[in-house]
C-alpha positions as CSV (number, residue, x, y, z in Angstrom):
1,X,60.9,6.1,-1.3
2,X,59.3,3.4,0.7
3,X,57.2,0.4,-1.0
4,X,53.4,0.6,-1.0
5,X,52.0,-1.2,1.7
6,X,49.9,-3.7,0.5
7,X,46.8,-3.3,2.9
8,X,44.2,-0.2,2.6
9,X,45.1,2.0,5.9
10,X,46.4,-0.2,7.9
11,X,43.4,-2.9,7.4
12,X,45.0,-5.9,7.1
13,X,41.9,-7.6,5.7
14,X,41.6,-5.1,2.9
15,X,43.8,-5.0,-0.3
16,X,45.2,-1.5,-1.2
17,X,44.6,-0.7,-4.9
18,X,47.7,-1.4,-7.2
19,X,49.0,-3.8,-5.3
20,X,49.9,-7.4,-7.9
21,X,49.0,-10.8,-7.3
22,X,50.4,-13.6,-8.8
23,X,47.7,-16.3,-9.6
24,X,48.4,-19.5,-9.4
25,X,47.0,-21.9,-11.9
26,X,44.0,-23.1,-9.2
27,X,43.0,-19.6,-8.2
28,X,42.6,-18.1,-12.1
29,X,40.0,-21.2,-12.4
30,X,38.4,-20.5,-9.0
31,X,38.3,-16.8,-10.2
32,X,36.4,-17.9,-13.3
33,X,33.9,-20.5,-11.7
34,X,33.4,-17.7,-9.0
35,X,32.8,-15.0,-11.9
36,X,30.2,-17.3,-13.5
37,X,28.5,-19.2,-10.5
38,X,27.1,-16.3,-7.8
39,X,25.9,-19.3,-6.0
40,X,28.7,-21.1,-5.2
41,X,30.6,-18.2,-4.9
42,X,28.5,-17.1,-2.1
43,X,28.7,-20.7,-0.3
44,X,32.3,-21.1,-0.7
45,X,33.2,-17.0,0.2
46,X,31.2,-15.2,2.1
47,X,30.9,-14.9,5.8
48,X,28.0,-13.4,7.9
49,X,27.3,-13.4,11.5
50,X,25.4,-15.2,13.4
51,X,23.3,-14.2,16.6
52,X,23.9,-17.7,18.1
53,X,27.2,-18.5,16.2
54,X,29.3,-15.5,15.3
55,X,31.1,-15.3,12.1
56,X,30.0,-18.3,10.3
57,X,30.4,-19.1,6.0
58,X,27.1,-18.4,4.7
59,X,24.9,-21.8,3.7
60,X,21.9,-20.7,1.2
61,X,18.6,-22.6,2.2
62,X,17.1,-23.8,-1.0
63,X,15.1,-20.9,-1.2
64,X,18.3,-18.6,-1.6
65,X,19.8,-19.9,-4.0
66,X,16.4,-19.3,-5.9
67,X,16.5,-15.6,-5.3
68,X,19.8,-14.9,-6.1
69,X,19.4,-17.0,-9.6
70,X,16.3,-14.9,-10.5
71,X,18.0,-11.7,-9.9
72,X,21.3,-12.8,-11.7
73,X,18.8,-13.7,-14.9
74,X,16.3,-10.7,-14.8
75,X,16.7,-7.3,-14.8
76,X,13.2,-6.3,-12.6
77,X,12.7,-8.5,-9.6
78,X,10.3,-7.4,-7.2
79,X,10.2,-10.1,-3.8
80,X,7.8,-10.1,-1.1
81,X,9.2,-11.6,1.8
82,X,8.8,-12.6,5.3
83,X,10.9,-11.4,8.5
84,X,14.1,-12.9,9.2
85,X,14.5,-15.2,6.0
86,X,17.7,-13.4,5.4
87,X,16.5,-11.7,2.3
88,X,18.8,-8.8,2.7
89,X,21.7,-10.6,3.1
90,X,20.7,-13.1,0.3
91,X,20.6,-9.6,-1.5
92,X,23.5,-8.2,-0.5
93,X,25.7,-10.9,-1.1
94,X,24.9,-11.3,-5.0
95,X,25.1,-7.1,-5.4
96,X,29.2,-8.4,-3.5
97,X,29.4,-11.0,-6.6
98,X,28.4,-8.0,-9.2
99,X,30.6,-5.3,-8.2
100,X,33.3,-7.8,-7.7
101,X,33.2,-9.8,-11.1
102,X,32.0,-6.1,-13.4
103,X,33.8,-3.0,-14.2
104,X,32.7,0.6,-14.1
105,X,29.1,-0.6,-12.2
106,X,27.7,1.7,-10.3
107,X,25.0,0.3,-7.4
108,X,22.8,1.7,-5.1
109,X,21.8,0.5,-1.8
110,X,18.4,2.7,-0.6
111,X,16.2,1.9,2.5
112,X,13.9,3.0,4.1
113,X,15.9,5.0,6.8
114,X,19.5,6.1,5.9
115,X,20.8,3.9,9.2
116,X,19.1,0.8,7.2
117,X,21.1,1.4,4.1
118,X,24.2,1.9,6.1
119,X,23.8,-1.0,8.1
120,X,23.5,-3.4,4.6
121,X,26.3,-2.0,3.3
122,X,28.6,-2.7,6.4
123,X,27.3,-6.3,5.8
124,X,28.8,-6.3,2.2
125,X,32.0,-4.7,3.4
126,X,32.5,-6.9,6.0
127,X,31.9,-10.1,3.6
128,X,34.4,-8.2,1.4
129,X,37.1,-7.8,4.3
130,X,36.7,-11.8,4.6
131,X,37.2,-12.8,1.4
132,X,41.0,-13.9,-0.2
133,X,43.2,-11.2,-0.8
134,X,43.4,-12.6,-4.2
135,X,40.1,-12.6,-4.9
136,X,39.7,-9.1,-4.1
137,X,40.2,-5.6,-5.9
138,X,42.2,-2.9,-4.3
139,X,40.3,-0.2,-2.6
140,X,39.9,3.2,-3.7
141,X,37.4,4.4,-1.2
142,X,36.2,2.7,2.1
143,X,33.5,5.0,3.4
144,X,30.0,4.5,5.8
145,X,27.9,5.8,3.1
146,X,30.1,4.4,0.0
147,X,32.9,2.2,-1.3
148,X,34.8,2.6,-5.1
149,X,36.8,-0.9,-6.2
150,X,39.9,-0.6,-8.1
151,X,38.1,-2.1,-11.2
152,X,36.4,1.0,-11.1
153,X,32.9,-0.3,-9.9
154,X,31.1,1.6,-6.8
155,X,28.4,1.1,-4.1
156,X,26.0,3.9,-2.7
157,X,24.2,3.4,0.8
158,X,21.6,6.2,1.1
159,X,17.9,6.4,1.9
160,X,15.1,5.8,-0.8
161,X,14.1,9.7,-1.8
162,X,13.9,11.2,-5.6
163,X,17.2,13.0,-4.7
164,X,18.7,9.8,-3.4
165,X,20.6,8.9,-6.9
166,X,18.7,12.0,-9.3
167,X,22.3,13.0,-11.3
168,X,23.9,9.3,-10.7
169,X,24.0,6.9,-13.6
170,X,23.2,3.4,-11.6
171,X,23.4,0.2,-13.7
172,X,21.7,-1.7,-10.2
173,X,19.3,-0.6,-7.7
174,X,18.3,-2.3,-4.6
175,X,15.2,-1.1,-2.7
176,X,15.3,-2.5,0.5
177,X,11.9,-2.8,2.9
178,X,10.2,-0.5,-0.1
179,X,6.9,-1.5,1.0
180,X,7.5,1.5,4.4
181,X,8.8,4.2,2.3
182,X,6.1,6.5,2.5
183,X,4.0,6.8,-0.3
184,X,4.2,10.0,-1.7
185,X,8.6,9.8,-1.3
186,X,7.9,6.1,-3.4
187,X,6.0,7.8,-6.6
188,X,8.9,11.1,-6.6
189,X,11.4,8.2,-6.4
190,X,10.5,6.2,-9.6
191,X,9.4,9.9,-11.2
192,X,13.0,11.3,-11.1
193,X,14.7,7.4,-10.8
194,X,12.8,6.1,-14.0
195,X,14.2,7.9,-16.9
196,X,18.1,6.6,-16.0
197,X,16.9,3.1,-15.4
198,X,15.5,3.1,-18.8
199,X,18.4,4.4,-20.5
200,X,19.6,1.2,-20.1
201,X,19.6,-2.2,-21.6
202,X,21.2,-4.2,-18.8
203,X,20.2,-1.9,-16.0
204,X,18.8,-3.7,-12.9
205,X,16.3,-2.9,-9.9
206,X,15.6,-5.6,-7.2
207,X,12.6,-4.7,-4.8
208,X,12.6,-6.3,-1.4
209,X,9.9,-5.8,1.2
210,X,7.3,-7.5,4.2
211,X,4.3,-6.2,3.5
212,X,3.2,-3.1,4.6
213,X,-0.1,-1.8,3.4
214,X,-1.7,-1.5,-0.4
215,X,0.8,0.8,-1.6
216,X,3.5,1.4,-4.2
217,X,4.6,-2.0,-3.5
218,X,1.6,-3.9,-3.2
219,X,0.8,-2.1,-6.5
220,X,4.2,-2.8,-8.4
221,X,3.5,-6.5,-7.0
222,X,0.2,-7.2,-8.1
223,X,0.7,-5.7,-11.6
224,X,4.0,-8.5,-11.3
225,X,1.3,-11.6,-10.8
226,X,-1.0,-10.1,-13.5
227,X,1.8,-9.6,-16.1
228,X,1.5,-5.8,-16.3
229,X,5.1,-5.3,-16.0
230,X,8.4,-6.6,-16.4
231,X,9.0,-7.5,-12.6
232,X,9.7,-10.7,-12.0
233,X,7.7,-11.9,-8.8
234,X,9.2,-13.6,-5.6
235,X,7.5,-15.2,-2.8
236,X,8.8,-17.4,0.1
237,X,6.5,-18.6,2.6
238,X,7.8,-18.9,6.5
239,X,7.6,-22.4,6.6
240,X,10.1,-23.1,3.6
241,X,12.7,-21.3,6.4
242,X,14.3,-24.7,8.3
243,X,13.1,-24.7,12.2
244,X,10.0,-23.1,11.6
245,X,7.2,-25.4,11.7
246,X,3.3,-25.1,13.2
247,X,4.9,-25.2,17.1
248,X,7.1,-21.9,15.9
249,X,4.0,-20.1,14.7
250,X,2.2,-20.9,17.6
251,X,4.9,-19.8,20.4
252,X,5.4,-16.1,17.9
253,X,1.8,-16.0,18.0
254,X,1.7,-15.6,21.5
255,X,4.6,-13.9,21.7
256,X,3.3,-10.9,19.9
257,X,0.2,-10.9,18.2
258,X,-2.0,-12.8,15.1
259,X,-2.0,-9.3,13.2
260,X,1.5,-9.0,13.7
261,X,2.1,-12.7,12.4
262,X,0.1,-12.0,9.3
263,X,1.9,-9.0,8.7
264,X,5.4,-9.6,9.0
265,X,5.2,-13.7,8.4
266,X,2.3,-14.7,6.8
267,X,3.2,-11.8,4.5
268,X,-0.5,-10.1,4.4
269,X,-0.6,-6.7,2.7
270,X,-3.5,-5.7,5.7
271,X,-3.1,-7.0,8.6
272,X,-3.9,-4.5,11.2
273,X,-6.8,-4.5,13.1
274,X,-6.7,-0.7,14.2
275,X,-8.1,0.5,10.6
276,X,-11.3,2.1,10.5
277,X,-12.6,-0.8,8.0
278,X,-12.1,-4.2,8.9
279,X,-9.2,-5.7,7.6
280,X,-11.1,-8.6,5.8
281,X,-12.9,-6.1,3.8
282,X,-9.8,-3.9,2.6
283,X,-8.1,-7.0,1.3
284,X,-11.3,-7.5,-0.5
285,X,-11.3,-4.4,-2.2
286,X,-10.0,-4.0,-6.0
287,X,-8.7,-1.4,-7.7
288,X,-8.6,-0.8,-11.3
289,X,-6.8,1.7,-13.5
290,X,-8.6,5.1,-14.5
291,X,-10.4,5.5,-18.0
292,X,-8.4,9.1,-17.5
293,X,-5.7,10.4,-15.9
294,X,-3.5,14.0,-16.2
295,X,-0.2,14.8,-14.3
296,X,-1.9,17.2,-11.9
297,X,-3.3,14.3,-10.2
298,X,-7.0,13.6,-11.4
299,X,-8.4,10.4,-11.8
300,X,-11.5,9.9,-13.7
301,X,-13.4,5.9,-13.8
302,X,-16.4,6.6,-14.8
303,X,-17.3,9.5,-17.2
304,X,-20.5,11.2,-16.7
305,X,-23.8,10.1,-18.0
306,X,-27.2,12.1,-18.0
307,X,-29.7,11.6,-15.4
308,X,-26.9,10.8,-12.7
309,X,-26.4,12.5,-9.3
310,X,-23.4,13.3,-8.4
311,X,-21.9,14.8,-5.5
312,X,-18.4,16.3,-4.6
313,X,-16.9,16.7,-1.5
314,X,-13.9,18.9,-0.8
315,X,-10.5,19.1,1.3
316,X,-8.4,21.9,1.0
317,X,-4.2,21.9,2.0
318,X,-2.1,25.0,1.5
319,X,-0.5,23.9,-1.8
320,X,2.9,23.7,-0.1
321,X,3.8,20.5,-0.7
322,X,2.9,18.6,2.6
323,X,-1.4,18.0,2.8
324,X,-2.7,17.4,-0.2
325,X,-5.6,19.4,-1.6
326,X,-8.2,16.7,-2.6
327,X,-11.3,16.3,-4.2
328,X,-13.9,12.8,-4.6
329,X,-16.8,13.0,-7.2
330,X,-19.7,9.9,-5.9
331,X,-22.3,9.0,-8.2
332,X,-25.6,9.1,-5.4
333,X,-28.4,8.2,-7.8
334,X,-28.4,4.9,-6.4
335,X,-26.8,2.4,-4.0
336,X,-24.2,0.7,-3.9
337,X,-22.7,4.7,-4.3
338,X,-19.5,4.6,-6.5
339,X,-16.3,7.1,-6.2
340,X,-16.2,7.6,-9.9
341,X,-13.4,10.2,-9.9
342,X,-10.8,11.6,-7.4
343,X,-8.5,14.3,-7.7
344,X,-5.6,14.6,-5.4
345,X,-2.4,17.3,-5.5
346,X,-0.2,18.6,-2.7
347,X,1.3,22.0,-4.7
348,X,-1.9,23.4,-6.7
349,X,-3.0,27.0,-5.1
350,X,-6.3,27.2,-3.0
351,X,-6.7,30.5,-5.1
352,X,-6.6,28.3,-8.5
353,X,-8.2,25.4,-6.6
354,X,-11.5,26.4,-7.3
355,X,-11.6,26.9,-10.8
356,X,-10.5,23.2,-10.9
357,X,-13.4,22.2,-8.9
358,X,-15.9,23.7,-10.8
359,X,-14.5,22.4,-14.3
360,X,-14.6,19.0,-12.7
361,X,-18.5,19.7,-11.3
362,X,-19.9,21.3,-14.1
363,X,-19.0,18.3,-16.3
364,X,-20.6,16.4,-13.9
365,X,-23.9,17.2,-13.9
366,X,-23.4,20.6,-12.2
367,X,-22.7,18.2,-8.9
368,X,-23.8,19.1,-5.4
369,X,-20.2,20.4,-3.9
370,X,-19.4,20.2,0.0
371,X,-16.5,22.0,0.9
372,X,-14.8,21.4,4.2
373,X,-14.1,24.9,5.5
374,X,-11.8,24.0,8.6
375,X,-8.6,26.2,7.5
376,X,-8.6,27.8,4.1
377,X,-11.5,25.7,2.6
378,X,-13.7,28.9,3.4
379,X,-11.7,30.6,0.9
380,X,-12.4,28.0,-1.4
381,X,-16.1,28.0,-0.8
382,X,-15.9,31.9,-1.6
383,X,-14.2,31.8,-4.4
384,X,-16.9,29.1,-5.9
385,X,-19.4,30.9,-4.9
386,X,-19.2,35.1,-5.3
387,X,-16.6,34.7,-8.0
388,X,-17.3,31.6,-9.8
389,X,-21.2,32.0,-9.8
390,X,-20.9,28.0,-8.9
391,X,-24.4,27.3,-7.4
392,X,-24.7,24.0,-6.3
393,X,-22.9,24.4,-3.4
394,X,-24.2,22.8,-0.4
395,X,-24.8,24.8,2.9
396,X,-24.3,23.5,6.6
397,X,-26.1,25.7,9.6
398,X,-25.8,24.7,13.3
399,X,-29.3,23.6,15.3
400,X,-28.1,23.8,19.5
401,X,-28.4,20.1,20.2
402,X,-28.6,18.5,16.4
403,X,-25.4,20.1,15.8
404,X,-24.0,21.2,12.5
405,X,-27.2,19.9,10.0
406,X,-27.0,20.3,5.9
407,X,-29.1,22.1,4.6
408,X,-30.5,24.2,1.2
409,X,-29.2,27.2,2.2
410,X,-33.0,28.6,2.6
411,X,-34.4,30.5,5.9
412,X,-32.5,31.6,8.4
413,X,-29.4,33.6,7.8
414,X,-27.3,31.5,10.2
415,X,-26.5,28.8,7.0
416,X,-23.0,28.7,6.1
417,X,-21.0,28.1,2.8
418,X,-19.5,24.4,3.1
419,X,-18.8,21.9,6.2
420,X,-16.8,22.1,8.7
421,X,-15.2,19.6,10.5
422,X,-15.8,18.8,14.5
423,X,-15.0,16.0,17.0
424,X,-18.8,15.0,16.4
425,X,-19.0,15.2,12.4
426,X,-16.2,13.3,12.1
427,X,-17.5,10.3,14.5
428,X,-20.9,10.1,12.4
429,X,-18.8,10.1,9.0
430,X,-16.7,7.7,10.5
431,X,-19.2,5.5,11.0
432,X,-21.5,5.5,8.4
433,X,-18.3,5.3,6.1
434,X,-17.8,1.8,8.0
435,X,-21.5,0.5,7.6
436,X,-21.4,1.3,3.7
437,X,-18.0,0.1,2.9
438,X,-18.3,-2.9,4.9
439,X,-22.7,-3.5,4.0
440,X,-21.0,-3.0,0.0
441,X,-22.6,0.0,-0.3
442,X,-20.0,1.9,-2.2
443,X,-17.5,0.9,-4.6
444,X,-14.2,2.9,-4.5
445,X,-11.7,1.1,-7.3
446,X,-8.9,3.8,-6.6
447,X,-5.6,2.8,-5.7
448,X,-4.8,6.3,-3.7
449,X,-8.1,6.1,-1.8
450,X,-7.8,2.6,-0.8
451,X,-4.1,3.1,0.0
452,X,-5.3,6.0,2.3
453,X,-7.8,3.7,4.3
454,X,-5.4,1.0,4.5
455,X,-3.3,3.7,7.1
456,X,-6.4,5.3,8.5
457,X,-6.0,3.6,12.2
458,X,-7.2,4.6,15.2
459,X,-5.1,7.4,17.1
460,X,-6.6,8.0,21.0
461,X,-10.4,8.4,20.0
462,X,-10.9,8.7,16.4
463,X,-8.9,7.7,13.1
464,X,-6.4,9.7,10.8
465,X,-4.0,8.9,9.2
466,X,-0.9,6.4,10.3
467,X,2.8,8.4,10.6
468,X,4.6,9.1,7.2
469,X,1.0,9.1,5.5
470,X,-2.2,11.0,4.4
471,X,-5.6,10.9,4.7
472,X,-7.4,13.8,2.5
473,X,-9.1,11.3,0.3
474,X,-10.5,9.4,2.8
475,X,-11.6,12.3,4.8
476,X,-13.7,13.6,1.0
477,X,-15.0,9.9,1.9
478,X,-15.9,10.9,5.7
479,X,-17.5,13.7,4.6
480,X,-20.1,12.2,2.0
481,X,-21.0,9.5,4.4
482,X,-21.8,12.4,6.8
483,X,-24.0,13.6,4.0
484,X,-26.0,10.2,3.5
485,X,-26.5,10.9,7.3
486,X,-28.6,14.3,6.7
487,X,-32.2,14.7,6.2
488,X,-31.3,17.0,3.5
489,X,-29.7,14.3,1.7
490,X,-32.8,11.7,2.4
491,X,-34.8,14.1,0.8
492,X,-33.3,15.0,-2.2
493,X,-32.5,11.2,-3.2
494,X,-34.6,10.0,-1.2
495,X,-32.9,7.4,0.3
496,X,-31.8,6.1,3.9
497,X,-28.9,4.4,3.7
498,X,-29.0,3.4,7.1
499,X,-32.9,1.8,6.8
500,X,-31.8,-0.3,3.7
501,X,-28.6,-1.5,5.1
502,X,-31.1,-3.0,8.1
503,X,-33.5,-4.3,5.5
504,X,-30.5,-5.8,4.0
505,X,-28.8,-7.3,7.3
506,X,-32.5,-8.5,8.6
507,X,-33.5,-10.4,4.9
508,X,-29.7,-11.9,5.0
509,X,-30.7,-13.5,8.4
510,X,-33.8,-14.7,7.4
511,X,-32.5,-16.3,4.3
512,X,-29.7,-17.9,6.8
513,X,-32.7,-19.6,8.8
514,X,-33.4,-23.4,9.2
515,X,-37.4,-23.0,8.0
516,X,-40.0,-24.0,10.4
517,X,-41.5,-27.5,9.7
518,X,-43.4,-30.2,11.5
519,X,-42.5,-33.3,13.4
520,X,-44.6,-36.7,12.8
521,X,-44.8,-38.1,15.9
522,X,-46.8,-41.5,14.4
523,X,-50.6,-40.3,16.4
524,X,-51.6,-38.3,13.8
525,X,-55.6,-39.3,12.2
526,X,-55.5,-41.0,8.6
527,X,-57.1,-37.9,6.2
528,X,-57.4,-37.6,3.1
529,X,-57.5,-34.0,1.1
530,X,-60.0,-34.6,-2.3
531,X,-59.7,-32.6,-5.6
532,X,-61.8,-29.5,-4.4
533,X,-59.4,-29.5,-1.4
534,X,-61.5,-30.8,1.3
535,X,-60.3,-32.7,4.0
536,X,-61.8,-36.6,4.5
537,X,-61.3,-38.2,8.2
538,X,-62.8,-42.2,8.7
539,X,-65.5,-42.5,11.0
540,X,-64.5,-43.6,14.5
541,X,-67.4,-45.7,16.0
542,X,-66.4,-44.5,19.3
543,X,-66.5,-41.0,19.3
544,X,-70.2,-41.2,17.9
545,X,-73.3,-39.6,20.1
C-alpha cells in the first residue's frame, strides 16, 4: 500500500487531512501569537489580489484593523459601509482566523445572490491555499458552496433565505450586502435564523452592507445607535480610505452621478431621486414602534378615541404568498392626517379578509372603508357589504369626462361598491400623496409604509414599486390621497387639502419677505406729531399768499 500523499487532490497548496507536521520551536510560538492576534495574523498571512497588483499580502488600513477587533470582541456587529473599502475581505479574512484557530465551528457565508456568497468564499479559500502548510489543517472537503477543516470546523456559502441555514447549528453568521436582500426574504430569515442564534452564548452574526433604502438594515442599524439592541455599530467614512480625498469625490461625481455617490459612498440610506417623495423628505421621516402589534401583521399607533374620523382604505392580494393583502386606517378629522394603524399579510384569504376589516373598522369608529376592487377586491367589497351588513362603505360612480368620482352611494344606480384603480386615479393619488407628505400634511410613523415609499420609483410614467419589493401600503396611501381629492370628501370633513396647503405655501412666503419701509433721503419738512396725534409743520415765509 502506497503512502498518503500529502496534498488534497493533487493541490499542492492544500494540505490533505492526516498528514503530521513536525513544529519546530519558532512555528508552535507563531501558531500561538497567530491564534491570539487576528490582526497580525491577517498582516503577516494572508494574500488577496489586487486589480493593479495581483497577489499581494494584505496591509489593513487603520480602519481594518478596527473592524476586525470589534467583531473578535462582540458577538452582534452590524457595519454600514461604503463601496470598495474592502469590508468583505476585511470580513472574510477574520471568519479564515476563526475556523482556523476553533474546533467543531460551523459558519455561514449568505449574500445577497448565491454567486456573491460563492465568490467570498473563493476569497477565503484562496487565502487558505496561501498560507504555510504548517499552519494549515488538512482538508476534508474542498467544495464551491462549502469547505470542512480537519479540526472539524466548516464554512457554508449560500444565499440569505429562511431556508438558507433553517436545520444547521451555526456558531457565526455573516450577512453580506444585507441592506439588498429583499425585505420580506430579510424578516423570514431572522424568523426561522433567530431561535438557533439564541441558543447560544458565544454565537456570532456580523452584518455588512452600503446602504440601500430604510429597511431591515436601516432598522437593525438605527436601533444599534439608539441602544435598542445588542449590535455593536460600525461606520467608516470614504475619506478615512487612503487616495481618496475631495479631487476623488469630485472625478466619481462626474463619473456617475451625486445620488449615486450618496448612496454607495456617502453611505445615505435614500439617495435616489426617482422616488415619488423627495428624498430630503423620506430621510426626514421617523418611525416609531406600534402601541400593538399581532403575528398576522397588524400594527396599531394610535388607539381610537371618540369623536375621531377615520377612514380605511383597502388592497386586496390573493393570499398566496407573493402581494400582500393590506389595509391603512387615517385619522381625517383634522390635518396634518395621521396613519394610525396598518395591517399588512401576504397568506390571509380574501374570503376571511373581510371579516378582518370590519373588526378593525368597527373599532374605529365604524370608519369610512374604500376598497380597491381591481382584481378580487370586488369580492371583498361583497363580502363587507351583503354578508357582513358593514355600511360604511364608500361608493365610486363614473361621470364621462370627471372620471371615476366618490360618492354616497345615493341616485343613480350606476354607483359601484369600492374604487378601482385606472391610469388616471392613480396620477391624482400620486400627486396629492406628494403635496401632503412633502407640505407635512400627514404623519406616517410605520416602518413597513415608509420602507414601501422608500422603493416606490418611477417605472416609464408612473411609480410602483422598485424590483424584489412591494408597494400595497403605499398604494392604501395613494388611494386616500385620491379621496382628499373628491368633493365627497370636502364635504363630509369639510376640508380642501389642496386650498390650505396654498394658504400655507403663500403665508410661508410672506413671512420670508424683507417688509416694506421707507428711505430718508435728508429733504423731508421738520413736523412734529402732538398728543392728540396731529401733525405740526413750521411756517415757511415763502410759501405765504
Amino acid at each position: 500500500m502506497g503512502r498518503k500523499s500529502p496534498e488534497y487532490l493533487g493541490n499542492k497548496n492544500l494540505k490533505a487531512s492526516g498528514v503530521h507536521v513536525d513544529f519546530t520551536k519558532d512555528q508552535i510560538e507563531e501558531y500561538m501569537k497567530c491564534s491570539k492576534d487576528p490582526v497580525y495574523f491577517i498582516h503577516k498571512y494572508i494574500k488577496i489580489v489586487s486589480l493593479d497588483e495581483g497577489l499581494v499580502p494584505f496591509n489593513l488600513w487603520d480602519f481594518q484593523e478596527e473592524i476586525v477587533n470589534i467583531i473578535r470582541d462582540n458577538r452582534f456587529v452590524i457595519a454600514k459601509l461604503p463601496r470598495q473599502t474592502g469590508k468583505s475581505t476585511t470580513v472574510i479574512s477574520y471568519l479564515l482566523h476563526y475556523v482556523l484557530f476553533n474546533q467543531d465551528v460551523n459558519v455561514a457565508i449568505l449574500a445577497n445572490k448565491q454567486v456573491t456568497a460563492r465568490e467570498l468564499l473563493h476569497r477565503l479559500k484562496l487565502a487558505y491555499e496561501y498560507l504555510p502548510k504548517w499552519m494549515q489543517q488538512g482538508i476534508v472537503e474542498w467544495n464551491k458552496g462549502s469547505i470542512e477543516l480537519e479540526n472539524g470546523s466548516k464554512i457554508l456559502a449560500s444565499a440569505t433565505s429562511s431556508s438558507a441555514v433553517r436545520g444547521g447549528s451555526f456558531n457565526c453568521i455573516l450577512l453580506d450586502e444585507f441592506a439588498y436582500v429583499p425585505h420580506g426574504v430579510a424578516e423570514e430569515f431572522f424568523s426561522s435564523v433567530y431561535p438557533t442564534i439564541a441558543s447560544g452564548s458565544s454565537t456570532k452574526v456580523i452584518i455588512v452592507s452600503t446602504p440601500k433604502g430604510l429597511n431591515m438594515f436601516y432598522r437593525f442599524w438605527v436601533d444599534a445607535q439608539e441602544g435598542r439592541n445588542e449590535y455593536v455599530p460600525i461606520e467608516v467614512h470614504w475619506s478615512q480610505v487612503p487616495g481618496r480625498d475631495e479631487e476623488w469625490k469630485r472625478q466619481t461625481i462626474a463619473n456617475t452621478s451625486e445620488d449615486q455617490f450618496l448612496t454607495e459612498f456617502e453611505c445615505d440610506f435614500v439617495g435616489s431621486s426617482a422616488t415619488l417623495i423627495s428624498s430630503h423628505k423620506l430621510k426626514c421621516l421617523p418611525y416609531i414602534r406600534p402601541e400593538v402589534t399581532n403575528t398576522d401583521g397588524l400594527r396599531i399607533y394610535e388607539k381610537p378615541k371618540e369623536n375621531r374620523s377615520y377612514f380605511m382604505t383597502v388592497d386586496t392580494a390573493r393570499g398566496q404568498g407573493k402581494d400582500y393583502s393590506a389595509f391603512t386606517v387615517i385619522d381625517a378629522t383634522e390635518m396634518p392626517y395621521r396613519v394610525v394603524a396598518t395591517f399588512r399579510n401576504n397568506t390571509i384569504s380574501p374570503l376571511v379578509y373581510p371579516t378582518s376589516i370590519q373588526s378593525i373598522a368597527k373599532r374605529y369608529n365604524e370608519a369610512h372603508i374604500l376598497v380597491e376592487i381591481n382584481d378580487i377586491g370586488g369580492q371583498v367589497a361583497d363580502i363587507l357589504h351583503a354578508d357582513l351588513e358593514y355600511e360604511n362603505i364608500l361608493m365610486t360612480k363614473v361621470r364621462g369626462r370627471k372620471g371615476q368620482v366618490l360618492g354616497g352611494g345615493f341616485g343613480s344606480g350606476d354607483s359601484q361598491l369600492g374604487y378601482r384603480t385606472t391610469v388616471a386615479t392613480k396620477k391624482v393619488g400620486c400627486s396629492a400623496l406628494k403635496n401632503m407628505i412633502e407640505e407635512d400634511k400627514m404623519i406616517i410613523n410605520d416602518e413597513n409604509l415608509i420602507g414601501e415609499l422608500i422603493s416606490f420609483v418611477a417605472k416609464k410614467q408612473s411609480y410602483e414599486a422598485d424590483d424584489g419589493h412591494n408597494d400595497d401600503l403605499v398604494m392604501c396611501l395613494v388611494m386616500f390621497a385620491w379621496l382628499t381629492t373628491q368633493p365627497y370628501f370636502k364635504e363630509v370633513m369639510s376640508s380642501d387639502i389642496r386650498t390650505d396647503i396654498y394658504k400655507d405655501r403663500i403665508q410661508q412666503i410672506e413671512d420670508e419677505m424683507v417688509p416694506f419701509g421707507f428711505l430718508q433721503t435728508g429733504d423731508e419738512e421738520d413736523h412734529e406729531v402732538d398728543s392728540v396725534g396731529d401733525v405740526w409743520y413750521p411756517v415757511n415765509d415763502n410759501n405765504n399768499f
